[in-house]
C-alpha distance (Angstrom), angle and dihedral (degrees) to the residues before:
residue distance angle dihedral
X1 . . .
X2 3.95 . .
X3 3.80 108.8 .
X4 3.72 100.6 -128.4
X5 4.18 89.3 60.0
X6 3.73 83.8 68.2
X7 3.53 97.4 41.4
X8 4.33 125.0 73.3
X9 3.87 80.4 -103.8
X10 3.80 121.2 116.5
X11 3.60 108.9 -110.0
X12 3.99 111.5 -136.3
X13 3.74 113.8 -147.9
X14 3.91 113.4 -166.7
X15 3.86 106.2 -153.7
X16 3.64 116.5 -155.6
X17 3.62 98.7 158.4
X18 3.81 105.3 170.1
X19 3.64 93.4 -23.4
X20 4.14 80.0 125.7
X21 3.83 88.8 75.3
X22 3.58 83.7 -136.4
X23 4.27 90.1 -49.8
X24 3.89 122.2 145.9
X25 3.75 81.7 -165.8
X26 3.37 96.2 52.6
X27 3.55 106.4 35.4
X28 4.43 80.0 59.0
X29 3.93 84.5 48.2
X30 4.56 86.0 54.7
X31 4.02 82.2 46.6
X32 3.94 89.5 54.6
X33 3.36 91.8 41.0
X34 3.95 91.2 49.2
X35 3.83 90.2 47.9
X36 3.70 95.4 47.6
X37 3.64 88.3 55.0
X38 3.32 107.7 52.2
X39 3.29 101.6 -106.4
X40 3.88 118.4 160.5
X41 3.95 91.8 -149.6
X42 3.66 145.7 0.9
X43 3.79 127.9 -142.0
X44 3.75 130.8 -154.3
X45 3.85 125.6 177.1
X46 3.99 138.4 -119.0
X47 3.48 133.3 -143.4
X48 3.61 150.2 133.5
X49 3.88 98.5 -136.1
X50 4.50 93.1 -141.8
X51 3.89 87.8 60.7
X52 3.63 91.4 37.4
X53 3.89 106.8 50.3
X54 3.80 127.1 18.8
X55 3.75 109.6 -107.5
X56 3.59 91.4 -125.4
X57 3.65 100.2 53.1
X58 4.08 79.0 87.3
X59 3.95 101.0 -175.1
X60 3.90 95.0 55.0
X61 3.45 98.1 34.7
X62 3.71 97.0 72.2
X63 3.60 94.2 33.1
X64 3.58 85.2 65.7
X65 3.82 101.6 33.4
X66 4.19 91.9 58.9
X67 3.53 88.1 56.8
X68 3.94 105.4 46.8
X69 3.61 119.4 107.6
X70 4.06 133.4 -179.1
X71 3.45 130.9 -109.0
X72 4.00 99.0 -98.5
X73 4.51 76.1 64.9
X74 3.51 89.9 56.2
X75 4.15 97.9 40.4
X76 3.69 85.9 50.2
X77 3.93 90.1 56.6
X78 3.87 94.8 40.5
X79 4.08 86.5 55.5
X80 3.80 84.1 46.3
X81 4.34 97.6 54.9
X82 3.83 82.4 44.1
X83 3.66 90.2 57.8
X84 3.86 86.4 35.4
X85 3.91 95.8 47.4
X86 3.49 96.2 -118.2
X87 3.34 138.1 127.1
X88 3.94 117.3 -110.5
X89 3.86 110.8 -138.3
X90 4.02 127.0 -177.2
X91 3.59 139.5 -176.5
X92 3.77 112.1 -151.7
X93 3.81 110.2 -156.5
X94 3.25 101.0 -178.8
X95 4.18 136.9 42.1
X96 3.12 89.3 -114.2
X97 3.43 108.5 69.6
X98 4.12 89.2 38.3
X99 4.13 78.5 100.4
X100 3.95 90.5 57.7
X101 3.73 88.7 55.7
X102 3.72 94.2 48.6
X103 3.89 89.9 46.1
X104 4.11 87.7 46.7
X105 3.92 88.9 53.2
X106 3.95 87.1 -156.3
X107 3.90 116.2 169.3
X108 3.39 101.9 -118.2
X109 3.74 145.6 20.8
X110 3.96 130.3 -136.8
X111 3.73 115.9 -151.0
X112 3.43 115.9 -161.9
X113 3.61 123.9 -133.7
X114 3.74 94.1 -113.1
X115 4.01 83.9 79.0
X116 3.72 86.4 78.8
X117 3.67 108.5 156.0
X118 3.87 93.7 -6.7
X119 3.70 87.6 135.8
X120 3.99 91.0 160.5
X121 4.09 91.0 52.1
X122 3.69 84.3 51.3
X123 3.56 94.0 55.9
X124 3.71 90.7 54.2
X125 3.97 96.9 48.0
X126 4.23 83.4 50.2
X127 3.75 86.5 58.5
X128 3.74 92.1 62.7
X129 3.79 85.3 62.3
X130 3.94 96.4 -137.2
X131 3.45 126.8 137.6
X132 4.05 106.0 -94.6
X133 3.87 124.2 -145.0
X134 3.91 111.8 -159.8
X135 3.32 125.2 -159.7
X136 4.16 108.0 -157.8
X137 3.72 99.4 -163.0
X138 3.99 116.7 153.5
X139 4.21 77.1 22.5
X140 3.89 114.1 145.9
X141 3.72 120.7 -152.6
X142 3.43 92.6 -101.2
X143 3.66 92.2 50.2
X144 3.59 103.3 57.4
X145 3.87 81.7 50.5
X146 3.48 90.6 54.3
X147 3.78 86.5 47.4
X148 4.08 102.8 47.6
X149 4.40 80.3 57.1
X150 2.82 91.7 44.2
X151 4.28 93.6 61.7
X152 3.88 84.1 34.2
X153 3.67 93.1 57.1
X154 3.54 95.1 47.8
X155 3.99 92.9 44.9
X156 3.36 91.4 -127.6
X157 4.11 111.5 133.3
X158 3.90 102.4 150.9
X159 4.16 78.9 107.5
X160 3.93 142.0 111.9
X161 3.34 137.2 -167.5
X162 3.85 142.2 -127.3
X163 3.57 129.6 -156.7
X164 3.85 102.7 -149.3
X165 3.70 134.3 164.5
X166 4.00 114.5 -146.4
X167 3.98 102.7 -138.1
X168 3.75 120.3 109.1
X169 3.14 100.5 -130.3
X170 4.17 100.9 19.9
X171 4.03 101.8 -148.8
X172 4.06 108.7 -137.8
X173 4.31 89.1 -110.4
X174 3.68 83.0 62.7
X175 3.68 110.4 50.9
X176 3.78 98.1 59.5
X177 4.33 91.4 -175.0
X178 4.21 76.6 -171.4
X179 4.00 83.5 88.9
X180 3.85 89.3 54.9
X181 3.91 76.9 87.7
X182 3.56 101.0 69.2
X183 3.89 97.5 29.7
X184 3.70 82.5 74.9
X185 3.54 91.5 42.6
X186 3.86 85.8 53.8
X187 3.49 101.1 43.3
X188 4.43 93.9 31.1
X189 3.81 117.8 154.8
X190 4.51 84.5 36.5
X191 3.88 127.5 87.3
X192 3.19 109.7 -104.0
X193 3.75 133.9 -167.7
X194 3.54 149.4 159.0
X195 3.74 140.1 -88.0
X196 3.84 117.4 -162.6
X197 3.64 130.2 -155.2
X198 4.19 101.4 163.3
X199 3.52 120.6 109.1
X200 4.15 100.1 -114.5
X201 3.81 123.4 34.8
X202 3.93 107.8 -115.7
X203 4.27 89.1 104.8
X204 4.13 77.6 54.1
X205 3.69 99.7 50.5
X206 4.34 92.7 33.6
X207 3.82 77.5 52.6
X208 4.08 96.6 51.9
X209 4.24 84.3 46.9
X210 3.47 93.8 55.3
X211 4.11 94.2 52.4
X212 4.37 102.1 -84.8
X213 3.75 93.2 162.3
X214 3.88 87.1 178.0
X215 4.42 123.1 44.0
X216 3.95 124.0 -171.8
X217 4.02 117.7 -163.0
X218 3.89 132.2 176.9
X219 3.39 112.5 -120.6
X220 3.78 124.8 -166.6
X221 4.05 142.8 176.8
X222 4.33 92.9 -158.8
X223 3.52 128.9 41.9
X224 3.79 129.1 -177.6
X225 3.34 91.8 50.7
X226 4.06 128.7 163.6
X227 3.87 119.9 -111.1
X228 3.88 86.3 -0.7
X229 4.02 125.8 120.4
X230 3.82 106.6 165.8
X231 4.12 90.4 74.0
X232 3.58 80.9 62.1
X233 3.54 88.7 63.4
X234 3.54 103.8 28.0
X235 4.12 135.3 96.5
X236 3.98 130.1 -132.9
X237 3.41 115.5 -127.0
X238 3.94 96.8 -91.5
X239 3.45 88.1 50.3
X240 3.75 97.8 48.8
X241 4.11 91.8 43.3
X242 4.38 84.9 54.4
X243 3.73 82.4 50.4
X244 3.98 99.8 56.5
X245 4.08 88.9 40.0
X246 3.69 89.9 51.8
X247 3.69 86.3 51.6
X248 3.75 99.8 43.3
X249 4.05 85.6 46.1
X250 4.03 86.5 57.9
X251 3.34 99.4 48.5
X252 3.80 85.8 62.7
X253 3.34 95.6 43.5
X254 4.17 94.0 49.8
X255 4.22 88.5 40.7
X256 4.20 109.7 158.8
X257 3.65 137.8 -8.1
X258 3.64 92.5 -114.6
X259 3.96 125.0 86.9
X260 3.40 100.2 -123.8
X261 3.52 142.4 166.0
X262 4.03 119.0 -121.6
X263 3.73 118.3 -132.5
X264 4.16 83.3 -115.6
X265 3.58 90.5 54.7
X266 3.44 98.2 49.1
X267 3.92 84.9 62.3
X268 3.31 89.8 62.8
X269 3.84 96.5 60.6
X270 4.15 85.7 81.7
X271 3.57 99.5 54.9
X272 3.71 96.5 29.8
X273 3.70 112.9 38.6
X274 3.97 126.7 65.7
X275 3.53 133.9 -91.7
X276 3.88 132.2 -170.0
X277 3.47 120.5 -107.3
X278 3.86 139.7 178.2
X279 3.47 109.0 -95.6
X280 3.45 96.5 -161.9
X281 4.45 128.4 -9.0
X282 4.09 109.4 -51.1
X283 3.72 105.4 -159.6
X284 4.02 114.8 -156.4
X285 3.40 126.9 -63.4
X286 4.13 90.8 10.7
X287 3.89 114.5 140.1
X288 3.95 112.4 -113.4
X289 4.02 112.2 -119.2
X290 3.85 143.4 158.3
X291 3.91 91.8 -78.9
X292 4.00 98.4 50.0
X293 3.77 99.0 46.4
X294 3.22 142.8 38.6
X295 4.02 151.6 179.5
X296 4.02 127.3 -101.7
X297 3.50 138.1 134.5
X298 3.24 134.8 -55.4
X299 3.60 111.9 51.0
X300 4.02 87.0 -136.9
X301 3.80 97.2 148.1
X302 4.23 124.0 -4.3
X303 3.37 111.8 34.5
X304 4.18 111.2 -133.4
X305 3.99 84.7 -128.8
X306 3.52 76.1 71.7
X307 3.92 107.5 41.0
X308 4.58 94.7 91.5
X309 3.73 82.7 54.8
X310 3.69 100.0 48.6
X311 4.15 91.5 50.1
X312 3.75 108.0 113.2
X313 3.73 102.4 3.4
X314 4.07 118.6 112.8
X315 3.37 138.7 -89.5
X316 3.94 119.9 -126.4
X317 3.41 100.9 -159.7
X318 4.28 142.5 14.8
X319 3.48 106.4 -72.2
X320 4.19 120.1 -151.9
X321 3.21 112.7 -127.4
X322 4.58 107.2 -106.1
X323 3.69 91.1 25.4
X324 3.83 123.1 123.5
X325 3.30 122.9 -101.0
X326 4.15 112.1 -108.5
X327 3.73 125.6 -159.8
X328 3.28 97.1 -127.8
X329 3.68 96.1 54.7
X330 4.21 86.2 64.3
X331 3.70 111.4 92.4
């Protein structure tokens, strides 16, 4: 399995799905294009377009059936993203290609959210014993319950989840990242990521800040294309490679959990904090008050933390007047 999927990192997905029109040369050029990115893996898809699309549903069917390719198509790529680096995803849609995957021995499965419900193909994929990634567009609430018992019940929890909304393109009034919230509520103690279908990548990098450990994006080499929506939703290379910096820049921006201090920062207490100093000359054994001290930068003596404490004890020695404050100097 890809490092970074184990690690806190976001794991970047590059989806070309059949954005190779049923090209071996293109589907390398979507490899390149994933590799040159950044990208942590790229995912194709498998099918045999008869048990995929009724023959009668006319429009779809040939969509599909022009861009279907075999399994020695997809070994060929899987030997290319190991020469590449890259990890080789799929998303089997139909039994029938569940073999392929097997044969391909890849580390982890993507099911789409078209699977919705298909609680019997899901037992089959869990067979395979692969990690799964599921993306839960077109999900209700009750759904993705049904869907989180459904894993439980079977004992199967090598899984992760993607929030995904089914519209190609998703308009910004219809993404509503708010409910990233409770999709992690939902599917808590599981990964869980997000799958983006919007033309720009704000819902990607609102996703990231609001704890996506795992992001899905369409890549494509043509656009404008004829009885084709994933373009639609789908970056260039330059666009995609902006994407993962973006991403990479947050996740040093949003570091740990914990409010801490950084070992820079905490040179700037010196300079940048208050310290207490005499406001005017303290002879010995004078009490310290409001109108003998004072607070200014540095902190080069007394802290301020300090100064409520200090008020009415006794000085130990003559103080000059706009000189720090030193603890031993406090009685």
């Amino acid at each position: 399995m890809k490092k970074n999927f184990n690690q806190n990192k976001v794991y970047i997905i590059a989806e070309a799905g059949i954005a190779h029109f049923g090209s071996l040369k293109k589907a390398k050029k979507l490899v390149d294009l994933a590799v040159n990115s950044g990208a942590d893996a790229v995912k194709f898809q498998s099918y045999t377009t008869k048990d995929f699309v009724y023959h009668k549903f006319t429009q779809w069917f040939y969509r599909y059936k022009e861009k279907e390719v075999n399994f020695s198509f997809l070994k060929e790529i899987n030997k290319y993203c190991k020469k590449k680096k890259i990890e080789f995803l799929c998303t089997p849609h139909t039994e029938s290609t569940l073999t392929w995957i097997k044969k391909l021995n890849i580390s982890m499965i993507k099911v789409g959210s078209g699977e919705l419900a298909n609680f019997e193909f899901l037992k089959k994929i869990i067979k395979i014993k692969k990690h799964i990634i599921i993306s839960t567009g077109m999900h209700k609430q009750k759904d993705m319950i049904n869907l989180r018992k459904f894993f439980l019940a079977q004992k199967y929890y090598n899984v992760s989840f993607l929030r995904c909304i089914t519209l190609y393109p998703t308009r910004d009034e219809e993404i509503n990242l708010e409910s990233f919230n409770q999709f992690k509520k939902i599917f808590r103690d599981f990964k869980v990521g997000y799958s983006d279908h919007t033309n720009h990548d704000l819902a990607i990098l609102g996703a990231v800040v609001l704890g996506a450990k795992i992001i899905e994006k369409h890549i494509a080499l043509d656009f404008n294309v004829k009885n084709a929506q994933d373009w639609k939703v789908s970056f260039n290379e330059k666009k995609f490679k902006d994407m993962v910096k973006k991403i990479r820049h947050l996740e040093k921006i949003l570091g740990k959990k914990q409010i801490l201090i950084s070992k820079n920062e905490k040179k700037s207490i010196k300079w940048a904090t208050k310290g207490i100093y005499a406001k005017k000359n303290i002879k010995v054994g004078s009490k310290f008050n409001l109108h003998n001290t004072c607070a200014k930068r540095p902190n080069n003596g007394v802290s301020v933390r300090f100064y409520t404490d200090l008020l009415g004890k006794k000085s130990k020695l003559n103080i000059i007047k706009g000189h720090p404050l030193k603890s031993d100097q406090i009685a």
